[in-house]
N, C-alpha and C positions, 0 to 999 in steps of 0.2 A: 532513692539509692541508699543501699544500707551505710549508716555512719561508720568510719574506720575508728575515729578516735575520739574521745571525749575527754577534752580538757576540766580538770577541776583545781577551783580557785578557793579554796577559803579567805575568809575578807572578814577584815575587822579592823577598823579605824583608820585607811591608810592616808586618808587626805590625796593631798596632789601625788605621792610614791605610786598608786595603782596606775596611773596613766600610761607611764609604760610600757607595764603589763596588757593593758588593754589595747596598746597597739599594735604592740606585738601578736595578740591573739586576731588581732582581724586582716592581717596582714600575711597572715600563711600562704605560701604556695600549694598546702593543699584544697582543691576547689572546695569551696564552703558549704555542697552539699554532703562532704565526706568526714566534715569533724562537726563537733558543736561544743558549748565553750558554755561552764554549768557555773556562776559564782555564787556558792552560799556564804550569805549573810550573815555572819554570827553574831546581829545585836548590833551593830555598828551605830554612833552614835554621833557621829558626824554627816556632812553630804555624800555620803557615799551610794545608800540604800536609793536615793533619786538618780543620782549619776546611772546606776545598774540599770535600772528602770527604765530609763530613757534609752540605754543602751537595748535591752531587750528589744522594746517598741522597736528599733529602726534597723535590728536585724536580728532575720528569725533564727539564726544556726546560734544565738547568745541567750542564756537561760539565767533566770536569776532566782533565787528561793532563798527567804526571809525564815529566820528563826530566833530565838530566845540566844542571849549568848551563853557558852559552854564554858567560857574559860580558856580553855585553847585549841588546838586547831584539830583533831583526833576528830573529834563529832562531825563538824561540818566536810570535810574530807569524807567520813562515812555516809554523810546525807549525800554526797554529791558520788559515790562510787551506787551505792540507790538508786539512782537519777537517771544514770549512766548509759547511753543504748549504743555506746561505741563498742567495736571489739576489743578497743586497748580504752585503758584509763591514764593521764597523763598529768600529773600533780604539780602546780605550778604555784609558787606564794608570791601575794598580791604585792608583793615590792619589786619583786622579779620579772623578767622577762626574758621571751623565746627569740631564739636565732628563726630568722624568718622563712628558714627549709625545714624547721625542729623536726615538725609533725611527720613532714612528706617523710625526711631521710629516716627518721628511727620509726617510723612505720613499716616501709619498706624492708630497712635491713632488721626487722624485727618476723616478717613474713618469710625471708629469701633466708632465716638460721632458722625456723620453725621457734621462736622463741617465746618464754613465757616471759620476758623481760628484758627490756632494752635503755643503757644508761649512756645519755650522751652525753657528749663532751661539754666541760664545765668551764668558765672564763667566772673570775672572783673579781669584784670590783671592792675593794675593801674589806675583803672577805675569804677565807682562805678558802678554798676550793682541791678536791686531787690533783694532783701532776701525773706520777707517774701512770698510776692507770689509763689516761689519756694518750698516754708516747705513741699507739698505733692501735690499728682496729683490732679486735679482740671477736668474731664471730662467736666463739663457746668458749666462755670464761668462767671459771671454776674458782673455792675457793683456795685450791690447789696452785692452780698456772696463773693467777692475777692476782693482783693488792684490790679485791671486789673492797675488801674490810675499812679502806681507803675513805670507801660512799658507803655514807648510812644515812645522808638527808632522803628523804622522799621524793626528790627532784626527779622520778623516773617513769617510765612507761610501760604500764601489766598489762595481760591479756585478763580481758575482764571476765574469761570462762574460768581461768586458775584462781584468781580470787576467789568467785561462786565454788569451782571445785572443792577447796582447801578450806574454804569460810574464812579466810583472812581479812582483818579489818585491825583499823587502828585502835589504841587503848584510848579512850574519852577521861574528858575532864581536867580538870587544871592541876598539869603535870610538866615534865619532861621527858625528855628520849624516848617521847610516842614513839617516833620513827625507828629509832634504833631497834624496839621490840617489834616492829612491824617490816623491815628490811631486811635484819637479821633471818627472821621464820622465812623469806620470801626468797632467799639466795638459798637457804637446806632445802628447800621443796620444790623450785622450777624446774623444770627437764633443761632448761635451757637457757644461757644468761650472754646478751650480748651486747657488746662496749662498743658504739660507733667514737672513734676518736680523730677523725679527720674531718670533722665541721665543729664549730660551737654552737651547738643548743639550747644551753640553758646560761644564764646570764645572772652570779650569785650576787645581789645589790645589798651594800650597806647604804642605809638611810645617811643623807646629812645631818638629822639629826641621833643617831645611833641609836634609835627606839626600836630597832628589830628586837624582837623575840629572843632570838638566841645571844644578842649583845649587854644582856639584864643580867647584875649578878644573883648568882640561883644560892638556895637554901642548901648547905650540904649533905644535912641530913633524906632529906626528901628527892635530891637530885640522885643520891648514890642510892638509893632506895628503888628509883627506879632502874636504875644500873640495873641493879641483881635481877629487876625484872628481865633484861634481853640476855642474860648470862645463863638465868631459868631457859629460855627461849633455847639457848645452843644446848645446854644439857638434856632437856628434852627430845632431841631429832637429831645428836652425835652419841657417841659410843667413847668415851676415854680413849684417847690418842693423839695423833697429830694435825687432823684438823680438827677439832675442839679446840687444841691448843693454840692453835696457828688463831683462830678465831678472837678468844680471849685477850692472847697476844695484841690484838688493837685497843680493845679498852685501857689494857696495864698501860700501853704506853704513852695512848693519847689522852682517854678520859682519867688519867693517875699518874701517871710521869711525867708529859708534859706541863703538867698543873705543878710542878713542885722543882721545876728548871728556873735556873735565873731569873732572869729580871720579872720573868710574870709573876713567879712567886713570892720573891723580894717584893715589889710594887704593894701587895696586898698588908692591909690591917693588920696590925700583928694579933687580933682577936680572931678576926676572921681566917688569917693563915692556918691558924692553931685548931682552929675548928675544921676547916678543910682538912687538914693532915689529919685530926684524926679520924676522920672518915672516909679517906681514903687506907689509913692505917686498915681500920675494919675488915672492911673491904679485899685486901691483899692478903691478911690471914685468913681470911674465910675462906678462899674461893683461888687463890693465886699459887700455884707448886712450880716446884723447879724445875719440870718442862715446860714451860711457858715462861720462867727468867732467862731458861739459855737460848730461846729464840729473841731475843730484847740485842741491841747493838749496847758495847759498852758503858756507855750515857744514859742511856734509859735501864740498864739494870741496876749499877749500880744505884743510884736513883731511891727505884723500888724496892728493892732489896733492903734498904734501910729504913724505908718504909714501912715495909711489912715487919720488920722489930720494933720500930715505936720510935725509930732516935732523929727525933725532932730536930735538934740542936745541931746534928752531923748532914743532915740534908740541908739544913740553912747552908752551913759554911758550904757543901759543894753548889751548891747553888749560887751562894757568893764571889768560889773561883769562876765558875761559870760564866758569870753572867759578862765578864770582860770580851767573852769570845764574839768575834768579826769575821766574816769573808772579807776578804779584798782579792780583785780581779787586775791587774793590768793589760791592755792593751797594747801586743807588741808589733804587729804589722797587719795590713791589712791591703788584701791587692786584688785586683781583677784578675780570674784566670778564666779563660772564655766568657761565658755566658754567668759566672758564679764569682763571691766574692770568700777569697781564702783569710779567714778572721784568726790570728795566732794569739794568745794571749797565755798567761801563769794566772795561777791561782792561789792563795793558801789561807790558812788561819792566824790573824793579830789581837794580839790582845794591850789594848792600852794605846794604839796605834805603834805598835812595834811588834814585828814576826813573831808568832809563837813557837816557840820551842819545846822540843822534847826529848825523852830521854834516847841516845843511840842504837841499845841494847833493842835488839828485832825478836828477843824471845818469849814467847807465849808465855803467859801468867795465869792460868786458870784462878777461877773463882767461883770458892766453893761455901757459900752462906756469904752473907754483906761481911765486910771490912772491919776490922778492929774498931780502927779507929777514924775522923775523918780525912786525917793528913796518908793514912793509909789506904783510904779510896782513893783521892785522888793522883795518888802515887801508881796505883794500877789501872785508872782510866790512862795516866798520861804513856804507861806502859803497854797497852793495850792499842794504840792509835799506833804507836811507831808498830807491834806488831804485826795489824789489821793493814797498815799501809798500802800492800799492793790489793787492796780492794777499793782505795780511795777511786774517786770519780769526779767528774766535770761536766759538767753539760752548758751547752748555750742554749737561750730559749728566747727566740724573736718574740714579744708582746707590744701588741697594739697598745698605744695611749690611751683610746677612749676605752676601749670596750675592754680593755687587758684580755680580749683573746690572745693564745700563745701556744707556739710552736714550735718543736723541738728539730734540733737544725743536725746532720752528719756530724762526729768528732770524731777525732781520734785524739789519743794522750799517753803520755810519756807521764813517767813518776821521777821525780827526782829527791835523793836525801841532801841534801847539802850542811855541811860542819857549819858549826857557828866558832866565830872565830870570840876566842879568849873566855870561850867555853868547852872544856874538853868532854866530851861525853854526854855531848847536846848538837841536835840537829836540826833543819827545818824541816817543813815535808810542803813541798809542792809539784803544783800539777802543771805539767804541760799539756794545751792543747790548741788543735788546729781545727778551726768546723769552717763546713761548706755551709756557705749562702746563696742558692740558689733563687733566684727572686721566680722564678716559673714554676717552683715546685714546694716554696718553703712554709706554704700553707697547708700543708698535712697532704700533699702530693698536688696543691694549686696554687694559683700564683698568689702570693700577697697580693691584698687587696688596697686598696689607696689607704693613705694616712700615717702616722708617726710610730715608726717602731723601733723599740727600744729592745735594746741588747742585754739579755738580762743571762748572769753564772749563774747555775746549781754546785755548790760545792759538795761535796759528800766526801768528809775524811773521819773518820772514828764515831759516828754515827752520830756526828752533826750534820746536816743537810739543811745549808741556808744558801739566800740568792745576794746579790748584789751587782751591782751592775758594773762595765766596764769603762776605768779609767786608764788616762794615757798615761806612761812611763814619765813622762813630764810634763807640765801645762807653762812654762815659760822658755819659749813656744807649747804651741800645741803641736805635736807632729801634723804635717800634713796630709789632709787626706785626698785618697784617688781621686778619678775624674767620677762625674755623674755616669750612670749608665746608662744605656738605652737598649735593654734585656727584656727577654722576655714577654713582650706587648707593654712595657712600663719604661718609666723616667724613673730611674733608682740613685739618688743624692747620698753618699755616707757624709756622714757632718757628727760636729760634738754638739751637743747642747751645752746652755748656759749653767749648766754644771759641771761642764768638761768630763761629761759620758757620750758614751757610743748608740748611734744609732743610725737609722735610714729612713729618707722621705722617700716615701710612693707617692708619685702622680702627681704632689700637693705644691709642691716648690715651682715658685716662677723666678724671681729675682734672683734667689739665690744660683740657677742656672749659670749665671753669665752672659745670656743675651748683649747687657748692657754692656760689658767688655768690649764687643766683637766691632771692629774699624773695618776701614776697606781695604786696608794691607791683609786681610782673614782673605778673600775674595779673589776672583779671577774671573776676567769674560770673556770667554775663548768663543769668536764666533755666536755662534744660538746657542751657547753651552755655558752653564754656572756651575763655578768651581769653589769650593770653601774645605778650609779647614778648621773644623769645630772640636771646642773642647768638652767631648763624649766618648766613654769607651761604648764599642761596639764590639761584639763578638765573631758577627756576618753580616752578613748583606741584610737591612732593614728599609722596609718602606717608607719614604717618607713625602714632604710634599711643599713645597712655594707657591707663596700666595704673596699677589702684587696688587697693589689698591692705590688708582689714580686717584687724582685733585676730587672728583666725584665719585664719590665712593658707594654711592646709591648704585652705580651703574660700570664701573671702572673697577671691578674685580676679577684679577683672573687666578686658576690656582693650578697648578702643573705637575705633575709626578716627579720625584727626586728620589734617590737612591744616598742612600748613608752605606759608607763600605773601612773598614779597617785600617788604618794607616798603621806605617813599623813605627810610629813613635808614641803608641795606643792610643791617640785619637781618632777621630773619624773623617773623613772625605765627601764631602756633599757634591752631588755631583745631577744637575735639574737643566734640563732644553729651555730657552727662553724663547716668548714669542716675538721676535724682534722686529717686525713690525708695528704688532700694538703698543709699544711702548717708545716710538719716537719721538712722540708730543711729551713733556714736562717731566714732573719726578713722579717714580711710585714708588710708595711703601713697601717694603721688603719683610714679609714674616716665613717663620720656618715651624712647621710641623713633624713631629720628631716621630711621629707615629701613624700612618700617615690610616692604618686600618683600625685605628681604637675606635670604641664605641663611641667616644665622643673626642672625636679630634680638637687637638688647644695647639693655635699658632701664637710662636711667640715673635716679637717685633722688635728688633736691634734697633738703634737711634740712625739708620740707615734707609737708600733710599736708589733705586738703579734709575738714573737719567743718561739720555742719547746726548750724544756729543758729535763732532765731525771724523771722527777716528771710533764712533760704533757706542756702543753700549758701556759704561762704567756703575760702576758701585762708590756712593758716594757719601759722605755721615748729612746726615738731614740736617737742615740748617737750623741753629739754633733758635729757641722762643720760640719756632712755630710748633701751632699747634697741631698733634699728632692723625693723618689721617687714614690709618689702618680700617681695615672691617671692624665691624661690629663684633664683639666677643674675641677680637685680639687681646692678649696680653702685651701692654707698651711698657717695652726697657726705655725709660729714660735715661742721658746722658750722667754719670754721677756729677753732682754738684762740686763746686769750686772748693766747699769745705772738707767733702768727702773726698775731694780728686786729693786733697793738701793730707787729709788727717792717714793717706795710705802712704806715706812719704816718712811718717814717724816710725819709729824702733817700736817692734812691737808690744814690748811690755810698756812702753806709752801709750800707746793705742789702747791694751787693754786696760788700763788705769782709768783713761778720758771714758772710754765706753762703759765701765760700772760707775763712774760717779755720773755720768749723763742718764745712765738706766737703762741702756738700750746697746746692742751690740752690734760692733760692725763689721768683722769678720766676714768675706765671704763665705764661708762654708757653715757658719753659725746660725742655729734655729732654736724658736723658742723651747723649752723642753723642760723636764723634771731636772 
């Protein structure tokens, strides 16, 4: 069968960090006579080149070829596109690792756009990766209609005939922004460029110990040398205009502006700052005009702007106001509205841990060449934001814990100026917004997937655009949060973590439910009929399912269909047929299934127990010290302990004082967390 895809790994030295990657690669959904998976060896000098080895031997769609090492990653990338008998080539580094549909999804929607190039969606794990490019699927993405400029790693997927067409291959030898020069030519020359952003594909890993490649500080001379090389790259295949400059525009801001912001810039050497600035300085005279400063957002012009004169001294200081700048998010309510969770929250900018201010005055200030002086940049940045205002923005972005995949969730927002009081002709600037959390769709139109996800702001106001995540208007208390839900085909928990941020358990919470709450005052035995009121919101009628386990539990299990249905006081209604017969003889263990058609159904088990009596069936708390005997793979709520029953009796900022100096938190709604 002809190969669809051919993976290629360049490897050098990665020790235990390639395992990942290597599992990821064997683990594709697509069938394995349809990819093959090529790792050149660039010299590696540890166990690596035997690990490949062995991997080859024990499967044949995995290729391994030894060579002399290069330097960096340019040559072996080119030995492995050589190699290559896929229709697509797909560039993966040996620290990294594939979402385990990569191959299938951006093959697919790489064939269904006619595409010469397909860039999936990026999850950073220590690592900064695009956002917005990702916001939604993108079939034919231009430099024009997408932030493409966003992604210039190699992380992508070619059609290995446009490569051969065009002769496109990386620049070899011990360098930087290979990629950039080899990206860059590949976005002017496809017919066709598409962005799948509803799955995560590639997986950007920072090492624990920070020996990536691109985490090494680089030579400035030599780094911005190669700059000019992918800048050569745009002037040769653009025409002077607006996509040149729209182009350029990435480098000014990211490889040169952002290098000379706050605190990254402050942090550095003051040898080696001086050095970097002035070759960036270079750099911004040679090649940088004033249609490509006045595409830059305030922050980043001014910036470069004073860069490209030389004035060293006046980019410190704005750098220095800078560097005090913070998001802060608070979280103002948060509720069930059917099937979705309605998340309110404000946003704005602090500096110093107190709201930043600015000037009132909303009128444009053009800016024509850098600033006098530095006190006079920063007077027209801070003039510039109250301007720009009604462009500010907000976004929420659900991100998983482990794998920091992330998802951009429905908002809407309001702007608000607000006076500062016993400052006349100073105001705040914040955002108001509301986003929908739909737990069945908030995975790029699927459901989140089990595990910890955390609530993370985009702020964007005067061309700062940083994240930070949601806190509560006050933590002594913590407002209280809704009930769990039961949406969607999931168990959705909103709770704070032990940093009193916002977030949501999928699927993973047991204790925290409440199970162990639940008495026989919850209950009802009407006849052959079981009645409960559980603390769940529900949106509709949801499947679920009881499961009762006699004294012999090898043999004495029975499990029943129940129905969870909406009550007006947004809880839910459990409502399950019993077999009242089989259960006349002794106690059984009582568990409840809250889903009852999941792939893998979890009952959980109250300290509770339904025993026959002379007046019929009751629900009973299972008698103390015995031991629990629910099925196999129940989850048992035990009764809370005499300390726990006392220590919920205490005022709660006692509670939370005894819980941090114990170490541990008792909160019910509390989980462990960032």
């Amino acid at each position: 069968m002809p190969v669809k895809v051919s993976v290629v790994v360049p490897v050098y030295n990665p020790g235990p960090y390639i395992e990942d990657c290597i599992a990821s690669v064997l683990r594709q959904s697509l069938p394995r006579d349809e990819y093959e998976v090529i790792f050149v060896n660039d010299g590696s000098s540890d166990g690596t080149p035997a690990r490949l080895d062995a991997l080859a031997a024990e499967h044949p769609h995995v290729h391994v070829i030894h060579q002399e090492p290069s330097g960096w990653s340019g040559k072996p990338r080119n030995v492995g596109i050589a190699a290559s008998k896929g229709e697509f080539v797909m560039f993966v580094d040996n620290d990294d690792f594939l979402g385990d549909e990569a191959l299938e999804r951006m093959y697919d929607y790489g064939v269904e756009n006619e595409a010469d190039l397909i860039i999936g969606k990026m999850a950073g794990k220590g690592r900064p990766v695009p956002v917005e490019l990702f916001r939604h699927n993108r079939p034919r993405a231009t430099i024009e209609n997408a932030p493409l400029m966003d992604s210039l790693t190699p992380h992508k997927m070619l059609r290995r005939s446009f490569l051969d067409r065009i002769g496109l291959r990386f620049p070899e030898g011990r360098r930087r922004l290979e990629d950039h020069v080899f990206v860059a030519e590949a976005y002017l020359r496809a017919s066709n460029i598409s962005v799948l952003g509803d799955y995560v594909c590639y997986y950007h890993i920072k090492r624990d110990d920070a020996s990536n490649a691109g985490f090494q500080r680089f030579d400035p001379v030599g780094y911005f040398a190669n700059l000019r090389e992918a800048l050569d790259v745009v002037e040769r295949y653009t025409e002077p205009g607006p996509r040149r400059d729209r182009m350029f525009r990435r480098w000014l801001r990211n490889e040169m502006g952002e290098r000379l912001r706050g605190q990254r810039f402050l942090k550095l050497p003051d040898d080696y700052r001086r050095e970097l600035f002035e070759e960036i300085h270079k750099v911004i005279a040679e090649r940088m005009g004033p249609s490509v400063f006045a595409l830059l957002e305030p922050a980043h012009r001014v910036v470069t702007e004073l860069a490209g004169a030389g004035r060293y001294e006046d980019v410190l200081a704005v750098a220095e106001w800078e560097a005090s700048f913070t998001p802060s998010a608070t979280l103002e309510s948060v509720a069930w509205d059917g099937g979705a969770l309605k998340i309110g929250f404000s946003a704005e900018y602090s500096a110093d841990g107190a709201p930043r201010t600015y000037p009132a005055d909303t009128t444009a200030v053009p800016l024509d060449g850098p600033p006098e002086t530095a006190a006079d940049a920063i007077a027209w940045l801070e003039r510039s934001v109250t301007a720009r205002f009604g462009k500010a923005k907000a976004d929420l972005v659900m991100r998983e814990r482990e794998t920091s995949a992330q998802f951009f969730q429905p908002i809407e927002i309001t702007r608000e100026t607000v006076p500062v009081e016993g400052e006349p002709g100073r105001v705040r600037l914040v955002v108001k917004a509301t986003a929908t959390v739909d737990p069945a769709t908030a995975a790029g139109g699927a459901p989140l997937p089990s595990g910890l996800w955390d609530a993370v702001t985009r702020l964007t106001i005067g061309g700062w655009t940083r994240e930070c995540r949601l806190f509560p208007v006050s933590a002594e208390p913590l407002p209280a949060m809704p009930l769990p839900g039961v949406v969607g085909g999931h168990r959705v928990l909103p709770y704070w973590t032990v940093k009193d941020t916002f977030a949501l358990d999928v699927d993973l919470a047991a204790k925290r439910l409440g199970f162990g709450a639940l008495t026989p005052a919850d209950f009802t035995v009407t006849g052959d009929r079981l009645g409960a009121v559980l603390p769940f919101h529900v949106a509709g009628d949801v499947k679920a399912s009881v499961q009762l386990t006699g004294p012999n539990r090898a043999t004495e299990v029975l499990t029943v269909p129940a129905m969870l249905t909406p009550a007006e006081d947004g809880s839910a209604v459990l409502d399950a047929p019993l077999p009242v017969r089989s259960l006349q003889k002794g106690a059984w263990r009582l568990a409840l299934c809250l889903i009852a058609d999941a792939t893998e159904p979890r009952f959980f088990a109250p300290p509770l127990v339904v025993r026959g009596s002379a007046s019929g069936l009751k629900v009973v708390r299972r008698a103390p010290n015995k031991p629990p005997f629910a099925a196999p793979g129940t989850v048992y709520e035990p009764e809370p302990s005499v300390g726990r029953q006392l220590a919920r009796r205490l005022p709660v900022p006692v509670r939370r004082a005894l819980s941090r100096a114990l170490g541990r938190a008792t909160r019910p709604t509390r989980q462990e967390g960032k």
